[in-house]
C-alpha positions in Angstrom: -27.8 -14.9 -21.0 -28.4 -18.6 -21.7 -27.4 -21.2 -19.7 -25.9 -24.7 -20.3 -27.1 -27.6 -18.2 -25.4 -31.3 -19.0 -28.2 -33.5 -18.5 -26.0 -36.4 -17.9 -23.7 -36.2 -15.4 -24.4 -38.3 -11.9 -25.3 -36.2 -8.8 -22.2 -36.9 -6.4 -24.9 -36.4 -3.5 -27.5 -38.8 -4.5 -25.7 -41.6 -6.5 -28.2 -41.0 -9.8 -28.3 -39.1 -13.0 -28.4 -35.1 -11.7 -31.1 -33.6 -14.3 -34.5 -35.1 -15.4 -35.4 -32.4 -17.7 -37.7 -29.7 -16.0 -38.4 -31.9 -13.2 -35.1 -30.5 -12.0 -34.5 -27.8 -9.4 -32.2 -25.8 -11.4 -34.0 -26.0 -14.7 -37.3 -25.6 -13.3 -35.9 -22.2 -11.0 -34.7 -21.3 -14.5 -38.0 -21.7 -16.5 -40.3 -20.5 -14.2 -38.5 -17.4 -13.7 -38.3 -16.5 -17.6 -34.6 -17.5 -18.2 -33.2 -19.3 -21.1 -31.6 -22.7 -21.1 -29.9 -25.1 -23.3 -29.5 -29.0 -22.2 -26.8 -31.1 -23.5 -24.9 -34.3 -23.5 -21.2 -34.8 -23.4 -19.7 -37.7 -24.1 -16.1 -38.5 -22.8 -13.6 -38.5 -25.8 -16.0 -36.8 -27.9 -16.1 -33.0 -29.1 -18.4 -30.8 -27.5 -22.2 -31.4 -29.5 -22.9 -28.3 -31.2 -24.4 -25.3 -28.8 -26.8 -22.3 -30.2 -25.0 -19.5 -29.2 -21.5 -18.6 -30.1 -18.4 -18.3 -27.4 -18.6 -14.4 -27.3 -22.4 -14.2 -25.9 -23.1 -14.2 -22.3 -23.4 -18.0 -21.3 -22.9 -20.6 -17.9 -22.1 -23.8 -18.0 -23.2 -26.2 -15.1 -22.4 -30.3 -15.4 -19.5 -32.2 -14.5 -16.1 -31.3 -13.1 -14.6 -33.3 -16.4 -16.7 -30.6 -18.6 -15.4 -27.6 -16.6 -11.8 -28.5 -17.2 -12.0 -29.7 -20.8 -13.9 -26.1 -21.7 -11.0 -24.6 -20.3 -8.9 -26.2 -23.6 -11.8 -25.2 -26.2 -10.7 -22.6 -28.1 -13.4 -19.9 -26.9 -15.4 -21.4 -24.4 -12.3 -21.1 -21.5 -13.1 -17.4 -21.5 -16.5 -18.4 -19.9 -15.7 -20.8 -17.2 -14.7 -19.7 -14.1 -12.1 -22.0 -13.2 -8.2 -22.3 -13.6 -5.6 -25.2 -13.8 -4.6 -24.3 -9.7 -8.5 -23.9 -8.2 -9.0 -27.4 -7.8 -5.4 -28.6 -7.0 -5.2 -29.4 -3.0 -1.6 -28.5 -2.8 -2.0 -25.2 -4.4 -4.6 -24.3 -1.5 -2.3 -25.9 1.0 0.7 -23.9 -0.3 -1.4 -20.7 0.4 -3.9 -21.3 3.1 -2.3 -23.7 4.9 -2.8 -22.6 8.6 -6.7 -22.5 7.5 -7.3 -25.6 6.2 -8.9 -29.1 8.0 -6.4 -31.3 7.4 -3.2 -28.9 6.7 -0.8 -31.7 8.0 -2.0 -34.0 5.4 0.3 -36.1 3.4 0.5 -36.5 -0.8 1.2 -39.5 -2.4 0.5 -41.6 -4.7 -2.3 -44.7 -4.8 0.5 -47.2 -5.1 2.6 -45.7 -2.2 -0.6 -45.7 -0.2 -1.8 -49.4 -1.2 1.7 -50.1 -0.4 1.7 -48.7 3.2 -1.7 -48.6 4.6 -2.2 -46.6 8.1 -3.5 -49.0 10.8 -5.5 -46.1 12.5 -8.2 -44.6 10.5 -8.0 -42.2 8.2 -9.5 -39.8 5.6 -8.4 -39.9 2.0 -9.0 -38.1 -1.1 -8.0 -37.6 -4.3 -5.4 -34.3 -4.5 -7.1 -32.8 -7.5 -10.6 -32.5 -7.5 -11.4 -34.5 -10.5 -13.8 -37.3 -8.3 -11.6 -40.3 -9.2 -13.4 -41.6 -6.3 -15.3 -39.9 -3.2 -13.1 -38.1 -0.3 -13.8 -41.2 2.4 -13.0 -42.3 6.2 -10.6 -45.7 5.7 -11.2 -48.2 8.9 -9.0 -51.4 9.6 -7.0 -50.5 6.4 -9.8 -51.3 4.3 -9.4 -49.3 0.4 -12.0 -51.3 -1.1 -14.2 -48.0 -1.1 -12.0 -46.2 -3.2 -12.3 -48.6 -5.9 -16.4 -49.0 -5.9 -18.5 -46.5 -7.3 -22.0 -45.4 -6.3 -23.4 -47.8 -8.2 -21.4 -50.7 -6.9 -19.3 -51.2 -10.5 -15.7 -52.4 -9.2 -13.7 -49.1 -11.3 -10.0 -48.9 -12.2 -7.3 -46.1 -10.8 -4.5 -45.1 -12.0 -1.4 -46.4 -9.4 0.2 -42.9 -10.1 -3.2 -41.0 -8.9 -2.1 -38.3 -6.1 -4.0 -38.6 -2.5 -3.9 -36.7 0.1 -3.8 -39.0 3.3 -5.0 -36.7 6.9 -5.8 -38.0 10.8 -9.4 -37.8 11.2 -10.7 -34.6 13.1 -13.5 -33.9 14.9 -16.3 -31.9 13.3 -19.6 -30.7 14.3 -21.0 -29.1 11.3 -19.9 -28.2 7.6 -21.0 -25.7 5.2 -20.9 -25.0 1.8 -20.6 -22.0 1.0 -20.9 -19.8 -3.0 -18.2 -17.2 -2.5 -17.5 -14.1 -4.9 -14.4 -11.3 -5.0 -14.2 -12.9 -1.8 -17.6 -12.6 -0.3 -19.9 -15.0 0.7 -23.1 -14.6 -1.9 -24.8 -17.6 -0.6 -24.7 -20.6 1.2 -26.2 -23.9 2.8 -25.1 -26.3 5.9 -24.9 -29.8 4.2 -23.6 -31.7 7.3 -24.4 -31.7 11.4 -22.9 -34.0 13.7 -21.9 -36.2 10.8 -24.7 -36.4 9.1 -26.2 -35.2 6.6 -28.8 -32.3 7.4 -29.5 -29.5 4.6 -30.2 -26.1 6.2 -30.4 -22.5 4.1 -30.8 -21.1 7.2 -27.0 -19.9 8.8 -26.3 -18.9 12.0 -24.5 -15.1 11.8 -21.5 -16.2 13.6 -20.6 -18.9 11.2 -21.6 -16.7 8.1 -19.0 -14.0 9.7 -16.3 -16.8 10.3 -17.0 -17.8 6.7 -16.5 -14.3 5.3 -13.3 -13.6 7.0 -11.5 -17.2 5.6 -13.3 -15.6 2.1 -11.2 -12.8 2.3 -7.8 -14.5 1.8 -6.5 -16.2 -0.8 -8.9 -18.0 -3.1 -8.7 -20.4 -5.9 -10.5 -18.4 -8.0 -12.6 -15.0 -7.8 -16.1 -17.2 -8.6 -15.3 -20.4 -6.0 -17.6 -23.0 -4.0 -15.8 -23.2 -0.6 -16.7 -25.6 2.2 -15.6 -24.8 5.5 -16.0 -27.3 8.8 -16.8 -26.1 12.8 -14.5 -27.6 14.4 -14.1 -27.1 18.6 -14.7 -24.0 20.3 -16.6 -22.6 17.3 -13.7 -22.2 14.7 -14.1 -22.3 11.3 -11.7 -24.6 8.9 -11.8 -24.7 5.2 -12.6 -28.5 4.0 -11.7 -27.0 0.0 -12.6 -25.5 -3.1 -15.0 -27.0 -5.8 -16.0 -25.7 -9.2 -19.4 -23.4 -9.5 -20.0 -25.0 -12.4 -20.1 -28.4 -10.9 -20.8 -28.3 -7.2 -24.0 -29.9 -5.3 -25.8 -27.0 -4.4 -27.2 -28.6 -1.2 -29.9 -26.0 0.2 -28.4 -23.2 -1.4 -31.4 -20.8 -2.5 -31.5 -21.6 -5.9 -32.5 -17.8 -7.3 -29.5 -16.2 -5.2 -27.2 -18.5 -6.6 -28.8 -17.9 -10.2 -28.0 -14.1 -9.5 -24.5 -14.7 -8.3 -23.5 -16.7 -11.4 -25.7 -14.2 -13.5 -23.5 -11.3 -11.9 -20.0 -12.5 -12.3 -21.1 -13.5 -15.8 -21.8 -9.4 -16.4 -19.2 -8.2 -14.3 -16.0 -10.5 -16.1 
């Protein structure tokens, strides 16, 4: 099996370019345990740069969000990623998990309709598709100048017709991402405590359990990221979905997620 890493795609996480060659965790997990890997470029607008292997051999991409979804138009290559148009659509979840989602009493509209009619009491927005237009963010004193700044401070343009899903803010002591397959979950990290950030592998049984039983609805997909939020008294809320080709992969033990993907790669 080879796999694909796109060496230039920004870490959402840290705000800088995700790969440095081996000095990576994921390539470096890969190499030192004998696995093959391919690094590429892709450039927006371009075709995808040729790759040495052809559609049919056993292959995983990992990069952007924007590569998952335009291998899912290549003739070939959709057969290999695990992602369809509905996994990363927040109305799809809502439509079928509603009672166990954060925010199920969010509300869609559009940027212009938001810029238009701003909340005065603070608020959590996101894009409705997870496509990272801009970075799910708390809103104070009616303030969208966040949406429109990227990590790197460049001022960036959105489209007035982009769907956002608008939701009170809730009160959350912990969040968890967590690498979920035919709805188990193979793996997983907590990312946030108390509000900040705070990178554990190590998962407490009750919320691994909590996990597993919001795994065994509905999904997105049968190879999903999901993260889920503690909320009071201990229950568990899903936050969303994300791609496994493109998620952060917080403390996640990198070799067990390297056998999940490596597993629903033999098992499709």
């Amino acid at each position: 099996m080879l796999w694909l890493l796109q060496d230039n795609f920004v870490d959402s996480m840290r705000g800088r370019m995700a790969f440095d060659g081996i000095t990576s965790r994921m390539a470096f997990a890969l190499r030192n345990s004998g696995r093959q890997l391919h690094g590429f470029s892709l450039v927006p607008g371009e075709p995808l740069p040729e790759l040495p292997l052809h559609p049919s051999e056993p292959h995983f991409f990992y990069g952007s969000t924007g590569m998952a979804q335009r291998l899912l138009g290549l003739p070939g290559w959709g057969a290999g990623v695990f992602l369809n148009e509905k996994s990363l659509d927040q109305r799809a979840w809502l439509e079928n998990r509603r009672a166990d989602m954060l925010n199920p009493t969010c509300e869609v509209m559009t940027l212009a309709e938001l810029e238009a009619c701003v909340p005065e009491a603070s608020f959590f927005v996101r894009p409705v598709v997870v496509v990272k237009a801009f970075a799910g963010q708390v809103v104070h004193g009616r303030n969208l100048s966040g949406l429109y700044r990227a990590r790197s401070g460049i001022v960036k343009e959105l489209e007035p017709d982009l769907l956002v899903a608008v939701s009170p803010l809730q009160d959350i002591e912990a969040e968890y991402r967590c690498v979920v397959y035919r709805h188990q979950v193979v793996t997983a990290s907590r990312y946030r405590l108390g509000g900040k950030l705070s990178l554990s592998a190590e998962i407490p049984e009750a919320i691994l359990e909590g996990a597993n039983a919001l795994a065994a609805g509905w999904m997105p997909h049968e190879f999903i990221v999901m993260d889920v939020a503690r909320v009071s008294e201990g229950k568990l809320r899903i936050i969303e979905f994300n791609s496994v080709h493109s998620s952060g992969l917080y403390d996640i033990p990198m070799e067990k997620y390297i056998e999940a993907v490596e597993r629903a790669v033999r098992e499709r």
